[in-house]
C-alpha positions, 0 to 999 in steps of 0.5 A: 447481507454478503454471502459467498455465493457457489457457481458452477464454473468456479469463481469466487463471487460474493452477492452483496448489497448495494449499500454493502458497496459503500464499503469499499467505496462503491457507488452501486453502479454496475460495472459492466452495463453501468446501471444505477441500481436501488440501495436496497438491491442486490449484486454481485463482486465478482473477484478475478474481475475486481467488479461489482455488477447487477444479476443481469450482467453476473448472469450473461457473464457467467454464461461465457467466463472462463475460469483460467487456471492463471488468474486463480492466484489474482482471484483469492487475493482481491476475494480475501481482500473484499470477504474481510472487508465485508466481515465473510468468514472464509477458509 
């Protein structure tokens, strides 16, 4: 089930499955390494980004990402957009 998960930079990201994917349209390939990944896996929309990725690429892209002050406005919109998509409650 989609969950808004916390990361220490900032970032608005919600974990989902890959089936949640289908949502929106998505096939469960990653957007950055595009790896298939199982239905049954999880992953991560990361929003500033507009992608959905596997956990070794949210990994390694949260280790360099920046959080720049200029992309929020961008950012809590495209999360608002997904959250209800989704059914997530947000404030």
């Amino acid at each position: 089930m989609a969950q808004v998960i916390e990361n220490p930079k900032g970032f608005k990201v919600i974990k989902t499955t890959a089936t949640e994917c289908l949502k929106w349209g998505g096939m469960a390939v990653c957007d950055h390494c595009n790896k298939e990944v199982s239905y049954d896996s999880s992953g991560y929309f990361i929003a500033v980004l507009n992608h959905w990725v596997c956990p070794e690429c949210y990994d390694k892209w949260l280790e360099k990402a920046i959080l720049h002050k200029d992309d929020k406005p961008y950012e809590s919109k495209i999360f608002k957009r997904y959250a209800k998509l989704l059914g997530l409650s947000i404030e």
